[in-house]
MARBA-3410 file (N, C-alpha, C, O; in Angstrom, 1 decimal):
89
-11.5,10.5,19.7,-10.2,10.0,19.8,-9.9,9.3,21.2,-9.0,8.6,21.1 ~ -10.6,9.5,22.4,-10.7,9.4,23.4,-10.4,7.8,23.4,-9.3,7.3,23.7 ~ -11.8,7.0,22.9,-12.3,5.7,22.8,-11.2,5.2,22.0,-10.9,4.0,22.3 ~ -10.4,5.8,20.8,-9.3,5.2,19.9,-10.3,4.3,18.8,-11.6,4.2,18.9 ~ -9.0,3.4,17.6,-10.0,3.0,16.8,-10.6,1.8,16.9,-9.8,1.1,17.5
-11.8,1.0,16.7,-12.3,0.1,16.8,-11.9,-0.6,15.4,-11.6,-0.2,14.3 ~ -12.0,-2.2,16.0,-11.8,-3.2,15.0,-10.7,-3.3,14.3,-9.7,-3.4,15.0 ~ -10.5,-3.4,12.9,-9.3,-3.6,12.2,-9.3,-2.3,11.4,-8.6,-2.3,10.4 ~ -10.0,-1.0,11.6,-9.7,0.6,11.1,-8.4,0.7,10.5,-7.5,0.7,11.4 ~ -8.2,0.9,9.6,-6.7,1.9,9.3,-7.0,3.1,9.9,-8.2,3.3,9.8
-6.3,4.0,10.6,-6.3,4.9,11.4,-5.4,6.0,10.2,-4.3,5.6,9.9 ~ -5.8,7.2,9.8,-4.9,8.0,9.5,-4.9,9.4,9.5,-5.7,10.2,8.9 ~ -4.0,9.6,10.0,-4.5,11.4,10.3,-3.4,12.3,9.8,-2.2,12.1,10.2 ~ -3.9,13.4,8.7,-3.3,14.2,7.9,-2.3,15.4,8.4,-2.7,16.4,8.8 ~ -1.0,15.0,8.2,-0.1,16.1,8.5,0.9,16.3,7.9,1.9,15.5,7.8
0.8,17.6,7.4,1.8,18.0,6.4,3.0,18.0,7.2,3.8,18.6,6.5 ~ 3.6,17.8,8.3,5.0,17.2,9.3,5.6,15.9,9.1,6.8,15.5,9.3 ~ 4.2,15.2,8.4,4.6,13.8,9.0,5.5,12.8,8.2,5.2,12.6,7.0 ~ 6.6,12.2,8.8,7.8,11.7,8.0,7.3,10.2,7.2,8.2,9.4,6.8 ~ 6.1,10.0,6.9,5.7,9.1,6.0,4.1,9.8,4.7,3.1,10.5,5.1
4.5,9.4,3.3,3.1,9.9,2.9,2.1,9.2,2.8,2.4,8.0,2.9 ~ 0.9,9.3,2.8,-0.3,8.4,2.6,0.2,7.0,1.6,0.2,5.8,1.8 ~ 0.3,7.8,0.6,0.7,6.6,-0.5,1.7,5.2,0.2,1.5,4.0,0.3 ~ 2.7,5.9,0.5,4.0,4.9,1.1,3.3,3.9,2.1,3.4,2.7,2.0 ~ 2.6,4.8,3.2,1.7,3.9,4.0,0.5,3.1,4.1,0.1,2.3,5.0
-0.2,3.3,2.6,-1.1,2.3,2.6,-0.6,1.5,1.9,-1.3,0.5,1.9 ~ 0.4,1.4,1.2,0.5,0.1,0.3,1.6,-0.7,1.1,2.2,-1.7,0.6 ~ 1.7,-0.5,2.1,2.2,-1.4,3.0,1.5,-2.0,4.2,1.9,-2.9,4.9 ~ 0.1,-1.1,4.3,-1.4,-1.8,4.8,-1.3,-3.0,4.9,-1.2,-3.8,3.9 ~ -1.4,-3.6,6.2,-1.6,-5.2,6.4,-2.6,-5.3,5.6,-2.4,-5.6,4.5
-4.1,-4.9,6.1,-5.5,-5.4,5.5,-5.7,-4.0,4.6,-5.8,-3.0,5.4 ~ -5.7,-3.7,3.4,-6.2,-2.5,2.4,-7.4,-2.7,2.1,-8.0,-1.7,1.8 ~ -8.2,-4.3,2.0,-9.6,-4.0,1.8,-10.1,-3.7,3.3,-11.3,-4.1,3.4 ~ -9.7,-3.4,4.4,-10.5,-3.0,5.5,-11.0,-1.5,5.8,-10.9,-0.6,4.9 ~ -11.6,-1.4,6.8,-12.0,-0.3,6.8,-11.1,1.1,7.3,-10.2,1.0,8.1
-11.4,2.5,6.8,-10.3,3.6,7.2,-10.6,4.6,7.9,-11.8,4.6,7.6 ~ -10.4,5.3,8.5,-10.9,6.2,9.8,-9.8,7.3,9.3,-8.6,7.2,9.5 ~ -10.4,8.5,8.4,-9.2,9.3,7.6,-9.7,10.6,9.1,-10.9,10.9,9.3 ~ -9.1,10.9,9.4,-8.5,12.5,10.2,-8.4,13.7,9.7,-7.2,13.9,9.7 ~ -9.0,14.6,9.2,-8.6,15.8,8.3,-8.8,17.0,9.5,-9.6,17.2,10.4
-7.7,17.9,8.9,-8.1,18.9,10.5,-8.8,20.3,9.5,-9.0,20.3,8.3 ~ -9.0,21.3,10.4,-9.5,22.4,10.3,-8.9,23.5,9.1,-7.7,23.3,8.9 ~ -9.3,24.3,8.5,-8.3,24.7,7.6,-7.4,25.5,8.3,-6.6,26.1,7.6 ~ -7.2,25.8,9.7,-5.9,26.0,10.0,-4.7,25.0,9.8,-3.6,25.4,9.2 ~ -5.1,23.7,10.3,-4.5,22.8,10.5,-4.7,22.2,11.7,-5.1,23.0,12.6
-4.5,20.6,12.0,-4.5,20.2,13.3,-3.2,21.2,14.2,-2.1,21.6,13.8 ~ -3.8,21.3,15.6,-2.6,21.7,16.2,-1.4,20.3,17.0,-1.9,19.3,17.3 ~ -0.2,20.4,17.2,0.3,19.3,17.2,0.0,18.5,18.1,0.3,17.3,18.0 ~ -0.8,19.2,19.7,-1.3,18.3,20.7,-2.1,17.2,20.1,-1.9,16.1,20.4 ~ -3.1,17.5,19.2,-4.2,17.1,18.5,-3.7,16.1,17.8,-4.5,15.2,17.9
-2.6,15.8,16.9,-1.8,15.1,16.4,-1.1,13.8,17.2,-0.9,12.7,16.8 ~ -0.9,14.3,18.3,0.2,13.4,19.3,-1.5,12.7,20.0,-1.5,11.5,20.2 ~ -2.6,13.4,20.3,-3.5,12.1,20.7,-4.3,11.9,19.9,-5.4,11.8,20.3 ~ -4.0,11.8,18.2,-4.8,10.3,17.2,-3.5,9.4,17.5,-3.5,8.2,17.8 ~ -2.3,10.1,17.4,-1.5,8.9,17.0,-1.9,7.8,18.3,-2.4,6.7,18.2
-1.6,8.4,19.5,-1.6,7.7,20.4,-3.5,7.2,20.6,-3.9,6.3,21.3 ~ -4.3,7.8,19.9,-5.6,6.8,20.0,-5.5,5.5,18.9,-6.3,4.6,18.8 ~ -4.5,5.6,18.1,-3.7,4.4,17.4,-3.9,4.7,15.5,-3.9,3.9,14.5 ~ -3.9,6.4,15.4,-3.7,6.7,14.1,-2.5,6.6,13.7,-1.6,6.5,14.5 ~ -2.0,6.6,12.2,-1.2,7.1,11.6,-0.7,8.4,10.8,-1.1,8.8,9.8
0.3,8.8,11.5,0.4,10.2,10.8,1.0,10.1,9.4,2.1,9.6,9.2 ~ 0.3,10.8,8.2,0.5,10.4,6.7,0.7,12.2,6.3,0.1,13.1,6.9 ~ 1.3,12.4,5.4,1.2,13.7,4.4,0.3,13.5,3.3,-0.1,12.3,3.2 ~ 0.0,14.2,2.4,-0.7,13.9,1.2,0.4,14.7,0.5,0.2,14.4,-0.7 ~ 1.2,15.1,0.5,2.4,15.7,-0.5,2.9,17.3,-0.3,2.4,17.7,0.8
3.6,18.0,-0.8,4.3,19.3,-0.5,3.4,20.6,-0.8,3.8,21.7,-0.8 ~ 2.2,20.2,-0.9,0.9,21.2,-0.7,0.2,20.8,0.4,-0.2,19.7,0.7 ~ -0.1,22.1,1.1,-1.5,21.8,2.2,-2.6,22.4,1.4,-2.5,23.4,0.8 ~ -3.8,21.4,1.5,-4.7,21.7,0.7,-5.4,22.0,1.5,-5.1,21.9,2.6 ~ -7.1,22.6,1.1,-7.7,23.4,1.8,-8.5,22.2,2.7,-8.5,21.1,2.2
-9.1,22.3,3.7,-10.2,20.9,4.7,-10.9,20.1,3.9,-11.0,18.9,3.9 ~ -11.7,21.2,2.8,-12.8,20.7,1.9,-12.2,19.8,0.8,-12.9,19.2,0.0 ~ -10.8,19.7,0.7,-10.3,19.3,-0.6,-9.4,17.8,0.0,-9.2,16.7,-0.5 ~ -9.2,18.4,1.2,-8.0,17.5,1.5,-8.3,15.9,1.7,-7.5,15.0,1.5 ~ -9.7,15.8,2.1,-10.3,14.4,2.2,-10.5,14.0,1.3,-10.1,12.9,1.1
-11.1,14.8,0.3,-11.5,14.1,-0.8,-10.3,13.7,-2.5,-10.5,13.0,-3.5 ~ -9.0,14.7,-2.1,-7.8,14.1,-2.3,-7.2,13.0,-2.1,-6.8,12.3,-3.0 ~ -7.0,12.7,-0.7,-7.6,11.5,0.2,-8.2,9.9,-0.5,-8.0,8.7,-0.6 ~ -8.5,10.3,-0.6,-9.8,9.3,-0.7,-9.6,8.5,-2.6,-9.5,7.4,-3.1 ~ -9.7,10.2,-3.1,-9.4,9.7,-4.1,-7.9,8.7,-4.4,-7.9,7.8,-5.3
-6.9,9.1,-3.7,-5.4,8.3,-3.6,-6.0,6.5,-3.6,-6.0,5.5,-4.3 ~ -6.2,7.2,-2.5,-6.7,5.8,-2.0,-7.5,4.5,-2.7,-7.1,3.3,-2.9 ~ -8.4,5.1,-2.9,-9.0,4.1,-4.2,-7.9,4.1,-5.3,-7.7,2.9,-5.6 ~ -7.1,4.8,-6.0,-5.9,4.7,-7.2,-5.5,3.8,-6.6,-4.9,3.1,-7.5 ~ -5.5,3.1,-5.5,-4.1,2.9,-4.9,-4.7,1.1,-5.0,-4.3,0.1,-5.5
-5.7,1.5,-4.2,-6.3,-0.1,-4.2,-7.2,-0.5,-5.5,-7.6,-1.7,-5.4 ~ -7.4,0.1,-6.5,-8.3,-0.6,-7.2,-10.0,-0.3,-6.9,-11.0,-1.0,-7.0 ~ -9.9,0.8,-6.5,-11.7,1.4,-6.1,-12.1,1.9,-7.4,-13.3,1.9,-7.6 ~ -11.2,2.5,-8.5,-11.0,3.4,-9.4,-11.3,2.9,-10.5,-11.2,3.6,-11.5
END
C-alpha cells in the first residue's frame, strides 16, 4: 500500500462501513475493461487504520452487501460481481 496503485488499477478495498457498494462503484468505472487491485482483509476484518491507508494509497472503499462473508469467500464473491457486471460471465 506503501507504493499505492500503479497504472490505470481500479483500486478496491472491502468494507462492510463503506457508504458505496461494489456494484454502484464499478458501473460508474471510468475504464471497466482495465485492470483491478481487489483488497480483501483478514477474517477479522480490515482494522480501520488499514482502511484509511488503501484509500489514501488511492483505493476505493466498496461493501459487497449486508453480509460479511468469510476472507475465503469474500474475493471470490468479488470477482464473481464483477464479471456479472461487465460481461466476463
Amino acid at each position: 500500500l506503501e507504493q499505492g496503485l500503479h497504472g490505470e488499477a481500479l483500486g478496491l478495498v472491502l468494507d462492510p462501513l463503506a457508504g458505496q457498494g461494489l456494484t454502484d462503484c464499478v458501473r460508474t468505472a471510468a475504464n471497466p475493461t482495465g485492470r483491478i487491485a481487489l483488497l480483501v482483509g483478514p477474517e477479522s476484518g480490515l482494522a480501520p487504520h488499514e482502511i484509511v491507508a488503501a484509500t489514501r494509497a488511492g483505493f476505493r472503499a466498496v461493501r459487497l452487501g449486508p453480509r460479511i462473508l468469510r476472507t475465503e469467500t469474500a474475493g471470490l464473491a468479488s470477482i464473481a460481481l464483477l464479471n456479472g457486471i461487465w460481461g466476463g460471465m
